[in-house]
Backbone as CSV, one residue per row, in Angstrom:
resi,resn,N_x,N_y,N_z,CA_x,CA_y,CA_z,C_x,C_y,C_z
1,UNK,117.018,67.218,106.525,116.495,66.401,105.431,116.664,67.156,104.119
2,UNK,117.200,66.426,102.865,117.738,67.264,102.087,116.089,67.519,101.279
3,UNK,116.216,68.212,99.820,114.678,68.521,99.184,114.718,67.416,98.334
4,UNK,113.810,66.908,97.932,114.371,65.610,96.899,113.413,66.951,95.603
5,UNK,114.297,66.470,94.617,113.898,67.107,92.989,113.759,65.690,92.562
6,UNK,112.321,66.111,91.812,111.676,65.460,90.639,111.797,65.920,89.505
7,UNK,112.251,65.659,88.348,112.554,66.130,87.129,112.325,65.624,86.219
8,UNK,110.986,65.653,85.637,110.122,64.979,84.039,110.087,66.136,83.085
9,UNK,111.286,65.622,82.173,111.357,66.570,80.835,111.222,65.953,79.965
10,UNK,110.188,66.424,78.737,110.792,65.856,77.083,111.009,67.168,75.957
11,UNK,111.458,68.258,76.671,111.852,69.082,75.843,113.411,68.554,74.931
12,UNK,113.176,68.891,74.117,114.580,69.003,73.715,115.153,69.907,72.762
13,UNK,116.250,70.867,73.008,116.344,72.317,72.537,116.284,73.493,72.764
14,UNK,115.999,74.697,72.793,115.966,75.631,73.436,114.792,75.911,74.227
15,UNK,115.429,76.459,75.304,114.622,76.639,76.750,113.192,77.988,76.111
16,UNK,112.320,77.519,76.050,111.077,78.388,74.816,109.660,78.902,75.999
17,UNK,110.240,78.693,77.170,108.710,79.807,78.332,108.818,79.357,79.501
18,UNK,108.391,79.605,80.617,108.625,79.853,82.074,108.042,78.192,82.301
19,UNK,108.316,77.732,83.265,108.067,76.709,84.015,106.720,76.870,84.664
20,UNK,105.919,75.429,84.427,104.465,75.607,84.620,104.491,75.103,86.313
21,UNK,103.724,75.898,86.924,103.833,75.628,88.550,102.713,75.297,88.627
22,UNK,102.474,74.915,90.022,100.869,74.586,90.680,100.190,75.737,91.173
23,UNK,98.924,75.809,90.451,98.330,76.858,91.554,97.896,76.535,93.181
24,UNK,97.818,77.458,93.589,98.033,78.031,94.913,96.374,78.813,95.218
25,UNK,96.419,78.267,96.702,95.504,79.309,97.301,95.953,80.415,97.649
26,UNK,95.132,81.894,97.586,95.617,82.844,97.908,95.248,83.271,99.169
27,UNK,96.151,83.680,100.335,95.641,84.077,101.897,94.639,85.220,101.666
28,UNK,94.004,84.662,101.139,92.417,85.792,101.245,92.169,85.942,102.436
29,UNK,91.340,85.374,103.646,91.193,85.780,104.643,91.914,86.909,105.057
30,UNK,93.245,87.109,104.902,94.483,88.245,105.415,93.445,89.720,105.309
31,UNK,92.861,89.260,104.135,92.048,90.651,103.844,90.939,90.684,104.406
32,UNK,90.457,90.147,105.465,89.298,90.624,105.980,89.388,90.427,107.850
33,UNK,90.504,90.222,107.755,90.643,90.225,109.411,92.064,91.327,109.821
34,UNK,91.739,91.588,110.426,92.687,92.911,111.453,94.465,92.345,111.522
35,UNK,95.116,92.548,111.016,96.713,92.244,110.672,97.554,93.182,111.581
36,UNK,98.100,92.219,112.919,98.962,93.362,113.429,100.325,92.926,113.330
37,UNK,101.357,93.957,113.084,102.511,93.578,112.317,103.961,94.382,113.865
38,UNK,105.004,94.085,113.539,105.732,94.413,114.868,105.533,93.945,115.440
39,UNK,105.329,92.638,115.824,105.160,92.166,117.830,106.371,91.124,117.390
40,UNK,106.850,91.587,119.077,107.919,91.003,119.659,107.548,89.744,120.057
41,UNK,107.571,88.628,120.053,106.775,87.218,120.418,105.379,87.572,120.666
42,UNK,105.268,88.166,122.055,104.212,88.700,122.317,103.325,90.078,122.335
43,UNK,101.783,89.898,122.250,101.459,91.276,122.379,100.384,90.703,123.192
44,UNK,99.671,91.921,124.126,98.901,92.159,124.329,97.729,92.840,123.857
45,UNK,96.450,92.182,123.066,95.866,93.177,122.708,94.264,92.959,123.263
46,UNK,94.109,94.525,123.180,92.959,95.179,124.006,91.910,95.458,123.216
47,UNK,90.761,94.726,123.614,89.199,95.130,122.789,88.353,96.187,123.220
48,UNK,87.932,97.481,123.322,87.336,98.030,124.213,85.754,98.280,123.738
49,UNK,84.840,98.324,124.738,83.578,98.131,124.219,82.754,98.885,125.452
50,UNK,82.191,100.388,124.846,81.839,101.637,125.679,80.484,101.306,125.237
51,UNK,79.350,100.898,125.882,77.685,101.247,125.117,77.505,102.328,125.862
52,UNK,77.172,103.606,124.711,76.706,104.743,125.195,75.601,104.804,125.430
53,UNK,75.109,105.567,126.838,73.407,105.883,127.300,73.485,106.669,127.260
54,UNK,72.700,108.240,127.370,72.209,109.274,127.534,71.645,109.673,128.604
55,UNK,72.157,110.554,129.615,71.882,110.723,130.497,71.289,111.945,130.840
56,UNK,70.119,112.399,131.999,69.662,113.522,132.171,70.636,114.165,132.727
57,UNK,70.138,115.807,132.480,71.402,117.031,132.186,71.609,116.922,133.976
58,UNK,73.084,117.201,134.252,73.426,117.810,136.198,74.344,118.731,136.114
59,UNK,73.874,119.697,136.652,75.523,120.719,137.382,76.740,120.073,137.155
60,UNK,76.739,119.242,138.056,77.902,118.408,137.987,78.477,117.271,137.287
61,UNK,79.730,117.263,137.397,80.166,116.297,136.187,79.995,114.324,137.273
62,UNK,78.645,114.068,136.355,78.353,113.106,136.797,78.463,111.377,135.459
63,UNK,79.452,110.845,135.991,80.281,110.092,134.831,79.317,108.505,135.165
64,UNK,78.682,108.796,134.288,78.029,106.823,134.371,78.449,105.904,133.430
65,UNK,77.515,105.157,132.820,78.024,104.133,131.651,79.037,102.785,132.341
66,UNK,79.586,101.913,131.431,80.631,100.810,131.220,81.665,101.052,130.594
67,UNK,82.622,101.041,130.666,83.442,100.864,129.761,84.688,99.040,130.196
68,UNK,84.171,98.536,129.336,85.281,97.136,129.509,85.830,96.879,128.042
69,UNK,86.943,96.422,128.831,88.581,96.204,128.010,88.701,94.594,128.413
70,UNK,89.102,94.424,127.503,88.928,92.561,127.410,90.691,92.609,126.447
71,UNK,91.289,91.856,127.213,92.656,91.677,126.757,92.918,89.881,126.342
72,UNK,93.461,89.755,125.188,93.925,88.296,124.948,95.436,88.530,124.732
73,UNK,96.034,87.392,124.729,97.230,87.390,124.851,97.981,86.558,123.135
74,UNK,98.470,87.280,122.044,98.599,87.047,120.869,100.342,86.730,120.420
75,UNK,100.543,85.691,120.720,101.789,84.788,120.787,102.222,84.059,119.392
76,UNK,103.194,85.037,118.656,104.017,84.534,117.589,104.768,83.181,117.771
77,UNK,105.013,82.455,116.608,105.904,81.130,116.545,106.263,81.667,115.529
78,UNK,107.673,80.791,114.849,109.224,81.108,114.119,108.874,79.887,113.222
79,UNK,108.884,80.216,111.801,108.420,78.995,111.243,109.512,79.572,109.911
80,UNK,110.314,78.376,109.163,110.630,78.469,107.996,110.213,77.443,106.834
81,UNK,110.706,78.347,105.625,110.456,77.076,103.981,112.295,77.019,103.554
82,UNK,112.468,76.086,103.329,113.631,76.400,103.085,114.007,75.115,102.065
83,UNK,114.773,75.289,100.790,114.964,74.084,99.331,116.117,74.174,99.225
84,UNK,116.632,72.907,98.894,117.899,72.856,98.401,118.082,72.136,97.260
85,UNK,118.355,73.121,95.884,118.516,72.235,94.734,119.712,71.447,94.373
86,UNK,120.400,70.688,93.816,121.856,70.571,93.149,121.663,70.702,91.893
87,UNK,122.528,71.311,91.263,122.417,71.982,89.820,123.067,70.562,89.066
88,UNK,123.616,69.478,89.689,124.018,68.283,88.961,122.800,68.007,88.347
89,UNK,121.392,67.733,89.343,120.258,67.356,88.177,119.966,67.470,87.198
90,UNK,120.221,68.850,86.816,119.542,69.807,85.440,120.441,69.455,84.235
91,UNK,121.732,68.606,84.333,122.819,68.015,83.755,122.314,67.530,82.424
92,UNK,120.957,66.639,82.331,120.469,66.461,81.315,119.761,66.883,80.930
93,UNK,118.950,67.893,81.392,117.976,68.787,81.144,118.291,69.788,79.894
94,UNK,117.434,70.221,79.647,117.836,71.541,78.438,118.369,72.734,78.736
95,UNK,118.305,73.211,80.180,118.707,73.833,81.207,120.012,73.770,81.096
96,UNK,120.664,72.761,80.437,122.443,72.227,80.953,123.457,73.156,80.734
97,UNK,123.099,74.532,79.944,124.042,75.109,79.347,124.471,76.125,80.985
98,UNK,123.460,76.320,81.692,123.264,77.073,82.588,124.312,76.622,83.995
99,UNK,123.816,75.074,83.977,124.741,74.601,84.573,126.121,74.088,84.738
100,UNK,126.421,74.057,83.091,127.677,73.712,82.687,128.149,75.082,82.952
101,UNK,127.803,76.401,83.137,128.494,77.619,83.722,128.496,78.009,85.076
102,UNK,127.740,76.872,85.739,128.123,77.009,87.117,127.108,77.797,87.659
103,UNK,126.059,77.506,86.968,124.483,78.418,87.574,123.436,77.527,87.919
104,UNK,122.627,78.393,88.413,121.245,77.072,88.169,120.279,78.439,87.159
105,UNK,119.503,77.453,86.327,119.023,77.950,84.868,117.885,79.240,85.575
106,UNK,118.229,80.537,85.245,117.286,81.409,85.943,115.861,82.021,86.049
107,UNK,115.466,81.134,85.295,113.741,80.912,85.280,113.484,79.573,86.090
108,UNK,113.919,78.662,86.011,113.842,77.827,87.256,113.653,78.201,88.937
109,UNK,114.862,79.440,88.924,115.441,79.848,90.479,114.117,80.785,90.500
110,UNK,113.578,81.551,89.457,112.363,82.621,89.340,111.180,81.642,90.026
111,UNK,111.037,80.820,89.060,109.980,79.921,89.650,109.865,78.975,90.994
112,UNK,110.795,78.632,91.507,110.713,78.227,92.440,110.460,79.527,93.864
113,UNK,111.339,80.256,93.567,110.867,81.255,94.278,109.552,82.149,94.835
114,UNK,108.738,81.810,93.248,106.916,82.169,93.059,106.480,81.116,93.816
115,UNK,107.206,80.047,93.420,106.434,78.859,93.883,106.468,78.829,95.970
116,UNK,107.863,78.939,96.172,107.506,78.851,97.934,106.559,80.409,98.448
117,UNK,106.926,81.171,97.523,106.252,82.777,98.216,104.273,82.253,98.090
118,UNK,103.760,81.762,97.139,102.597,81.207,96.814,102.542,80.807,97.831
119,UNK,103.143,79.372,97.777,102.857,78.111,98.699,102.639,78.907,100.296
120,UNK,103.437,79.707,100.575,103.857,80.435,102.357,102.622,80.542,102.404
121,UNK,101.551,81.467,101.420,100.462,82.092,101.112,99.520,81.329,101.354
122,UNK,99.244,79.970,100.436,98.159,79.262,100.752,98.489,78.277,101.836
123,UNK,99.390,77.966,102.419,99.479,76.606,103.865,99.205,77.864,104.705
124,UNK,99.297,79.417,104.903,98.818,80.239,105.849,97.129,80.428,105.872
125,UNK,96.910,80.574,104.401,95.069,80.445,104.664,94.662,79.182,105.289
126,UNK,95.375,78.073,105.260,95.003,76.895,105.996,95.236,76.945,107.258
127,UNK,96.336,76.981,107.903,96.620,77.129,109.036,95.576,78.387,110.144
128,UNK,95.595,79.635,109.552,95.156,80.196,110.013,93.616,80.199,110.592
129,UNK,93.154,79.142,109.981,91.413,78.982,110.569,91.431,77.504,111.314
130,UNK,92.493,76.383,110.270,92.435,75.500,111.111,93.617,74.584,111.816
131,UNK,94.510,75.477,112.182,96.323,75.142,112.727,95.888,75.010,114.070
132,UNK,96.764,73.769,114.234,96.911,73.759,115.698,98.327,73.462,116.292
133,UNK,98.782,73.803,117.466,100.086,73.934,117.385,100.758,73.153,118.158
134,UNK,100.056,72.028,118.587,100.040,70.567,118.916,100.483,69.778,117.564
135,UNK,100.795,70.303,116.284,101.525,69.749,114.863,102.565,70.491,114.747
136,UNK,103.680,70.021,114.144,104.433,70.731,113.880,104.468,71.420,112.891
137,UNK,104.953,72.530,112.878,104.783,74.045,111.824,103.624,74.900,111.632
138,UNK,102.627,74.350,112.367,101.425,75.162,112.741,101.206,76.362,114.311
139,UNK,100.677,76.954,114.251,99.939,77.555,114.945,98.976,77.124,115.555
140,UNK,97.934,78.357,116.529,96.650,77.352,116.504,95.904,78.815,116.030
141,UNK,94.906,77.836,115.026,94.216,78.284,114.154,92.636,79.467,114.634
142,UNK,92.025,79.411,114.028,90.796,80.842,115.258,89.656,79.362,115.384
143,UNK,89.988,78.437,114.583,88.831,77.348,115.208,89.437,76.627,116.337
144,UNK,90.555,76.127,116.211,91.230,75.500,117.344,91.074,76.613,118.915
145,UNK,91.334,78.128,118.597,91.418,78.703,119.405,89.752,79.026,119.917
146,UNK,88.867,78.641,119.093,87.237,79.321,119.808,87.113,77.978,120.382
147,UNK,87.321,76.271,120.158,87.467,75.449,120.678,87.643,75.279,122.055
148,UNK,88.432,76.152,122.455,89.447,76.257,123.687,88.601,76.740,124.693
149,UNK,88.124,75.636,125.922,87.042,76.194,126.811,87.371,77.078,127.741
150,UNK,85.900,77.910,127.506,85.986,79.210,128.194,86.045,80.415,127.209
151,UNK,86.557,79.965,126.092,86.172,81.131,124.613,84.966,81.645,124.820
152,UNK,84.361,81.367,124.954,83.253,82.181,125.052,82.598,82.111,123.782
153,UNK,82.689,81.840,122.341,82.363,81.664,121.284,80.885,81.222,121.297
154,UNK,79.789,81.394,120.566,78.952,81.304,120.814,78.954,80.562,119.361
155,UNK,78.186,79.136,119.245,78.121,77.827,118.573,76.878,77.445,118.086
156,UNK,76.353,77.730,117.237,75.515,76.933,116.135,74.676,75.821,116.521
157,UNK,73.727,75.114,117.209,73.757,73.915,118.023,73.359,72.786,116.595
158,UNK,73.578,71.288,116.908,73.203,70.323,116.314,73.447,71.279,114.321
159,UNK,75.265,71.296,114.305,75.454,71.690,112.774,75.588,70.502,112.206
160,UNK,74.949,70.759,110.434,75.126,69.447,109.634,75.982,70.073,108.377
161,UNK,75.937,69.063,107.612,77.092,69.585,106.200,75.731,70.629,105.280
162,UNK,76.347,71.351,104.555,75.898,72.029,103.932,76.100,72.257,102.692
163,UNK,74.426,72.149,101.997,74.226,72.100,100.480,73.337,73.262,100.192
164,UNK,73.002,73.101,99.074,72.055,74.512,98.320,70.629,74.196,98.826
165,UNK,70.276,73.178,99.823,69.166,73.501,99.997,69.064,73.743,101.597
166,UNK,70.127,73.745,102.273,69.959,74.451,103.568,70.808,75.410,104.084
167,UNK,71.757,76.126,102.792,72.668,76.678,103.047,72.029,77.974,103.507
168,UNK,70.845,78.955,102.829,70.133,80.030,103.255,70.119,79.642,104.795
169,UNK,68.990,78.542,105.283,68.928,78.921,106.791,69.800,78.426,107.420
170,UNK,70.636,77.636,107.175,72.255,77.802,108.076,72.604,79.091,108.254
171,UNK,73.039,80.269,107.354,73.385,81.383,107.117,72.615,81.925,108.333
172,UNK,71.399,81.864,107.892,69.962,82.569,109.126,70.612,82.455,110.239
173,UNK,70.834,81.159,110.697,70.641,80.458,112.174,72.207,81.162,112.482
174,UNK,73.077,81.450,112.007,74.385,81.370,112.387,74.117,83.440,112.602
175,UNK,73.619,84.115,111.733,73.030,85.446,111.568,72.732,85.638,112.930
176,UNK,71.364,84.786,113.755,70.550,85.019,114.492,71.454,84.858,115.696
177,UNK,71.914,84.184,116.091,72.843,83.807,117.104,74.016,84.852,117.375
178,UNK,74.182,85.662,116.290,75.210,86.897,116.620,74.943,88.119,117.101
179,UNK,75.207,88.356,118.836,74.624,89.294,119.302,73.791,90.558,118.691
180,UNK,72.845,91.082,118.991,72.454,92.336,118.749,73.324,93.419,118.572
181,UNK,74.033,93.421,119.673,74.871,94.529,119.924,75.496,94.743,119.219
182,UNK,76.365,93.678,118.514,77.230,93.681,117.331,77.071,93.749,116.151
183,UNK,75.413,93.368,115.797,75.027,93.824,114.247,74.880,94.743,113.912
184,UNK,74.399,95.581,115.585,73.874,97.302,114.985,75.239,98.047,115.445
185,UNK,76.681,97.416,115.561,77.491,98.522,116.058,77.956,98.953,114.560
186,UNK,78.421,99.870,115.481,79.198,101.435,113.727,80.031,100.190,112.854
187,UNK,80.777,99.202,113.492,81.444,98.608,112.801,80.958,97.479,112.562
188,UNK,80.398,97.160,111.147,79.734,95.840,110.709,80.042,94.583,110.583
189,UNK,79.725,93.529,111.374,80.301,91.946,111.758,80.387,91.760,109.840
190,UNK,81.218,90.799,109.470,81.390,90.168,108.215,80.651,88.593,108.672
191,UNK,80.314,88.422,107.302,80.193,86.450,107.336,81.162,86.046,106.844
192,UNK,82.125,85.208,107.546,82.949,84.611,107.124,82.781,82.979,106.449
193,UNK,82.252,82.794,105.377,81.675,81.392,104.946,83.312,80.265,104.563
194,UNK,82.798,79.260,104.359,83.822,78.752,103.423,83.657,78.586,102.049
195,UNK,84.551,77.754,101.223,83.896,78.132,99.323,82.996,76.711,98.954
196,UNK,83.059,75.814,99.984,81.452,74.845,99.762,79.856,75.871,100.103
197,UNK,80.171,76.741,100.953,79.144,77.161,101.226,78.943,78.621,100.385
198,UNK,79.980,79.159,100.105,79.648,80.096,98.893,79.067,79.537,97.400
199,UNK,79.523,78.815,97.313,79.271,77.972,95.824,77.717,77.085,96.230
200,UNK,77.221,76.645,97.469,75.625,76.214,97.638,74.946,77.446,97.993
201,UNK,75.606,78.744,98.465,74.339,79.949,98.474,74.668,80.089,96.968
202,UNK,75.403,79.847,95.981,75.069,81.005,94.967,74.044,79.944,94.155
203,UNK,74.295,78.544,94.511,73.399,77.619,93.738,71.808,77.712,94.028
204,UNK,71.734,78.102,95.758,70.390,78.646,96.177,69.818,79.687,95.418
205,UNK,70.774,80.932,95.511,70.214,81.677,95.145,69.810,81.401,93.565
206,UNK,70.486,81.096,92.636,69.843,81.013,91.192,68.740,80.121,91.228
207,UNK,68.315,78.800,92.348,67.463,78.366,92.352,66.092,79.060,92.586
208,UNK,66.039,80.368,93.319,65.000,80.987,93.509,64.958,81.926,92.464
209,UNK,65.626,81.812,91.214,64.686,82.406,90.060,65.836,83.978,89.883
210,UNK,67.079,83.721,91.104,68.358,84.919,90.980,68.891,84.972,89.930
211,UNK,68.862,85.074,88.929,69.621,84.610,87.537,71.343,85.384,87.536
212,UNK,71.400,86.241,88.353,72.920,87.010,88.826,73.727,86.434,88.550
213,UNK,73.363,85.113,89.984,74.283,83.902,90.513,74.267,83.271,89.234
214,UNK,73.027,82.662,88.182,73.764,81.783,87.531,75.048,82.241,86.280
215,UNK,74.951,83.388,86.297,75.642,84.241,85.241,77.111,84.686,85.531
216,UNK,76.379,85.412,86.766,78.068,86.331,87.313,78.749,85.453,88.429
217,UNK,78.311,84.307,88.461,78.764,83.353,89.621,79.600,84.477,90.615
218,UNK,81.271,84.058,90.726,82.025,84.482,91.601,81.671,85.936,91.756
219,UNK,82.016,86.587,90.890,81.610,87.620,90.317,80.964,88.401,90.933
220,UNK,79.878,88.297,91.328,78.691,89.039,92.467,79.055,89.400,93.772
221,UNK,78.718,90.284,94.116,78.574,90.674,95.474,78.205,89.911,96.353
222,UNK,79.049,89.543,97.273,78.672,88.812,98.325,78.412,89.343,99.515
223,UNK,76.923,89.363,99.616,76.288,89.837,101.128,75.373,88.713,100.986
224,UNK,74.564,89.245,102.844,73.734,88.586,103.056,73.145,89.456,103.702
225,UNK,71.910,89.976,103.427,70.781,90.625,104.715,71.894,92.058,104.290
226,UNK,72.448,92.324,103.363,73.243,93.564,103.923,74.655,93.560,104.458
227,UNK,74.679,92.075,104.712,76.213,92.050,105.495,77.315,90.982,104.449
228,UNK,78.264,91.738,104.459,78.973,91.244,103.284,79.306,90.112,103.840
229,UNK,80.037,89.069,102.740,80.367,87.606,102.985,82.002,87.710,102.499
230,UNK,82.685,86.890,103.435,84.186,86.621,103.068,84.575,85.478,102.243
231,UNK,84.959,84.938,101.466,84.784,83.664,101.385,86.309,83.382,101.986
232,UNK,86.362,82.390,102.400,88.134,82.010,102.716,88.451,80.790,102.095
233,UNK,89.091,80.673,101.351,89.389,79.180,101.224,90.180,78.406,101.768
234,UNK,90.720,78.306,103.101,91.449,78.028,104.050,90.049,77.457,104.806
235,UNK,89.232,77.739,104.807,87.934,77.467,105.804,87.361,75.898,105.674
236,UNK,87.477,74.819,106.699,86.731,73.609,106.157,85.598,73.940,105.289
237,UNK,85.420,72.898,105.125,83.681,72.788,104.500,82.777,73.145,105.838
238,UNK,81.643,73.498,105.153,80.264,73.317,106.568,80.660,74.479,106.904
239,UNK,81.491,75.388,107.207,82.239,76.419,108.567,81.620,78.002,107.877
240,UNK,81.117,78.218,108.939,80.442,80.165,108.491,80.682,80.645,110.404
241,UNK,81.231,81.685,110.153,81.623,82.350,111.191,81.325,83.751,110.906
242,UNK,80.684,84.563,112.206,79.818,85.941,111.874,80.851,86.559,112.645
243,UNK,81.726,87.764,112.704,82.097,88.401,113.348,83.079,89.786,113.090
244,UNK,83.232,90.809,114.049,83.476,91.728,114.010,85.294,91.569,113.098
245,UNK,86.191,92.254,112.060,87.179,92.225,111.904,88.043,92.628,112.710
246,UNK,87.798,93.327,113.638,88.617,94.070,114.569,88.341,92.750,115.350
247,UNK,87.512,91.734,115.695,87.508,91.143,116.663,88.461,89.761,115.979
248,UNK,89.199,89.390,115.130,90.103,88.443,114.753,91.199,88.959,114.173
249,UNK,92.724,88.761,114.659,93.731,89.141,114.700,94.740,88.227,114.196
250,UNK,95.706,88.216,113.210,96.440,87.604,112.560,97.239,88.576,113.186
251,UNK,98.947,87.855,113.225,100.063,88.621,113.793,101.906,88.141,113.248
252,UNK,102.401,88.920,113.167,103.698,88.565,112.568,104.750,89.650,113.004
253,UNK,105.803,89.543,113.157,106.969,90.610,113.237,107.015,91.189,112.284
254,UNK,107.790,90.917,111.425,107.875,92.117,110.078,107.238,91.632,108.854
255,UNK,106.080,92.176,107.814,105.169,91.396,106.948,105.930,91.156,106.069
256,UNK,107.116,92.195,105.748,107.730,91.505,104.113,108.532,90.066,104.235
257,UNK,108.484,89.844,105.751,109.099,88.709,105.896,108.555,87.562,104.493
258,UNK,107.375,87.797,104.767,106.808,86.956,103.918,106.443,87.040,102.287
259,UNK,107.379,88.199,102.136,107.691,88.211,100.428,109.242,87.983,100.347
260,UNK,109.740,87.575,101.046,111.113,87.425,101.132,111.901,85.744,101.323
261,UNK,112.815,85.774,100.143,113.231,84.761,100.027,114.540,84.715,99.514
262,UNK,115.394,84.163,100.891,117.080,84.337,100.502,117.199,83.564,100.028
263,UNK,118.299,83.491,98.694,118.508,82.730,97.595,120.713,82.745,98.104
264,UNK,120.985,81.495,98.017,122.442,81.138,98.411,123.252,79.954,97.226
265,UNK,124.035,80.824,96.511,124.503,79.328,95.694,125.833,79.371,96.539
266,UNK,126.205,77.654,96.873,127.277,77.359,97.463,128.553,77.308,96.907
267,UNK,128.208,77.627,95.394,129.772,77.544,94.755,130.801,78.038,95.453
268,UNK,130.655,78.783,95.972,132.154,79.487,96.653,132.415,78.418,98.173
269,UNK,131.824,77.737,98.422,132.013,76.865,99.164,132.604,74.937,98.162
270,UNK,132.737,75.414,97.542,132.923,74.119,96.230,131.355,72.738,95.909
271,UNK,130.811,73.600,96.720,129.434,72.954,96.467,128.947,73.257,95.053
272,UNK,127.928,72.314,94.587,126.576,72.325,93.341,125.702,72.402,93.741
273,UNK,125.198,72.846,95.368,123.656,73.081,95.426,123.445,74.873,95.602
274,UNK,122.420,75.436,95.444,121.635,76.646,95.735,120.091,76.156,96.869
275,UNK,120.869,76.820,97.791,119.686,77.470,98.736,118.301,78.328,98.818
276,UNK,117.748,77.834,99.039,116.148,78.678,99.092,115.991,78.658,100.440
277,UNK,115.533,79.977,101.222,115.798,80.173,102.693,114.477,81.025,103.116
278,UNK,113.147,80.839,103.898,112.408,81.933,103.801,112.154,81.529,105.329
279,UNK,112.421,82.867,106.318,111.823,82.427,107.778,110.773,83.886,108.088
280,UNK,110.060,83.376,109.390,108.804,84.224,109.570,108.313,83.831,110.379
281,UNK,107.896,84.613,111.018,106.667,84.506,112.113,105.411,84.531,111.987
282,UNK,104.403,83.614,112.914,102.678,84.085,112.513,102.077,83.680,113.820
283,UNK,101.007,84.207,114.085,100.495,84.021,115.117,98.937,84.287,114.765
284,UNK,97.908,83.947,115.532,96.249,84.135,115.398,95.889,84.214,116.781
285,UNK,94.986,85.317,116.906,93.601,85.366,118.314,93.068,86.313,118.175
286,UNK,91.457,85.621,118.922,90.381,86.353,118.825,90.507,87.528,120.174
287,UNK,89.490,88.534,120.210,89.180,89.160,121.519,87.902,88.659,122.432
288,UNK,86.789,89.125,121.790,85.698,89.111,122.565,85.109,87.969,122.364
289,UNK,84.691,86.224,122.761,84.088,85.150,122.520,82.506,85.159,122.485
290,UNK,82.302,85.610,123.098,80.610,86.253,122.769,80.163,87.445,122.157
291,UNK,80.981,87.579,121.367,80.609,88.674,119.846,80.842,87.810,118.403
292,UNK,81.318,86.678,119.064,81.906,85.615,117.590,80.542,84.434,117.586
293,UNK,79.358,84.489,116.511,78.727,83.184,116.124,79.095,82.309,115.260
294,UNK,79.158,81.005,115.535,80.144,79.963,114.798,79.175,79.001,114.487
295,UNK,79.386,78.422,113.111,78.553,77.329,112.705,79.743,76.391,112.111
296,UNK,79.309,74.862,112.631,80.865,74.104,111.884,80.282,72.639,112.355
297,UNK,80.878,71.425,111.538,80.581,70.547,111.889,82.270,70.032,112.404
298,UNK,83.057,71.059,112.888,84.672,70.870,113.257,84.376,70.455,114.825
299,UNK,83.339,71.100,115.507,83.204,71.331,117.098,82.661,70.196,117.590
């Protein structure tokens, strides 16, 4: 299927500043969950979880305790973006001088280029919480995948949508439900909220007299109880998820894949179009399902 170009100009005259693009979500989440990079389709990866006891002193070397290894199985898919312009379009454009030399105008080729590297960026914060790979060009996402019975995920009961006046004890209830074990381990569970529910705690909080929130809005530190907050904007609405970073895994073969974008003009083939070419791999999974508390009105 070829790219169809839309082209609304009323410039007329010299080409005078960069081409205005759409903003973009940024794969924030990337930054708060565990990124493993090199896997061959597949990996195997291993959670290990030792609770140390203390044992009275013996002569002998007497070995007690648990130690369990919990393995999931973290399976890449091959996904590309790929545009095809014809430089005939730009014919009337102000651009034309560019093309009457057999180019396409090079702040255009700049921008489009920002534009798919962005775009890769924000359809991955989407995908990644809520892809399923029952669509085409998706994955399956860490909600699709805690979905999946037998996860073990531990679920929020009777969740509703969430505003500034029940967003605090949603937070609570989703808090309370996340093992012990895992709040007091060395490594501290994150809240993973979405940005409806960041934007009704910060409205809570200035309602109780926080004046921070009404000032430094984004700005502020996001914890709760001590435990920092992620916001993702890939995250439905309603959706807060408590859990370890080591315990959610994003995955890809090589990462610059995804700053990378082959650029092909066909002239030497007697063509007028230029190619935009970007391929990559991604993959998502959790480890341990009962170290993950989930609140969502998705389930």
């Amino acid at each position: 299927m070829a790219t169809t170009t839309s082209l609304t100009t009323t410039y007329a005259g010299k080409y005078a500043g960069d081409y205005i693009k759409a903003a973009f979500l940024a794969n924030e989440s990337l930054q708060h969950v565990t990124v493993k990079e090199n896997i061959d389709y597949k990996q195997i990866v291993k959670k290990l979880v030792d609770n140390i006891t203390f044992e009275a002193p013996t002569c002998d070397f007497d070995p007690s305790g648990t130690v369990t290894i919990t393995e999931r199985t973290l399976t890449l898919e091959k996904f590309q973006v790929q545009r095809n312009l014809c430089k005939n379009t730009f014919l009337s454009d102000w651009a034309a001088g560019s093309v009457q030399n057999g180019e396409l105008e090079p702040a255009l080729a700049e921008t489009l280029i920002a534009n798919m590297l962005e775009g890769m960026a924000a359809k991955n914060e989407e995908i990644l919480w809520t892809g399923a790979n029952a669509t085409v060009g998706e994955y399956n996402g860490f909600l699709e995948l805690f979905n999946t019975g037998g996860s073990g995920v531990l679920f929020v009961a009777t969740p509703a949508a969430i505003d500034s006046t029940n967003v605090i004890a949603k937070i609570a209830e989703t808090v309370a439900l996340c093992p012990t074990s895992v709040k007091r381990s060395t490594e501290k569970p994150l809240i993973y909220i979405a940005q409806n529910v960041w934007e009704a705690f910060m409205q809570a909080s200035a309602g109780t007299g926080n004046g921070w929130y009404t000032y430094g809005g984004p700005d502020m530190p996001k914890s709760y109880l001590g435990y920092q907050m992620a916001i993702c904007p890939g995250m439905p609405d309603d959706t807060i998820v408590m859990a370890q970073r080591s315990n959610l895994w994003f995955g890809t073969n090589i990462l610059n894949d995804w700053n990378n974008i082959q650029v092909v003009d066909m002239g030497q083939f007697a063509e007028d179009n230029v190619r935009f070419s970007a391929k990559f791999f991604a993959g998502a999974q959790f480890g341990i399902g009962n170290e993950i508390a989930a609140y969502g009105t998705w389930f």
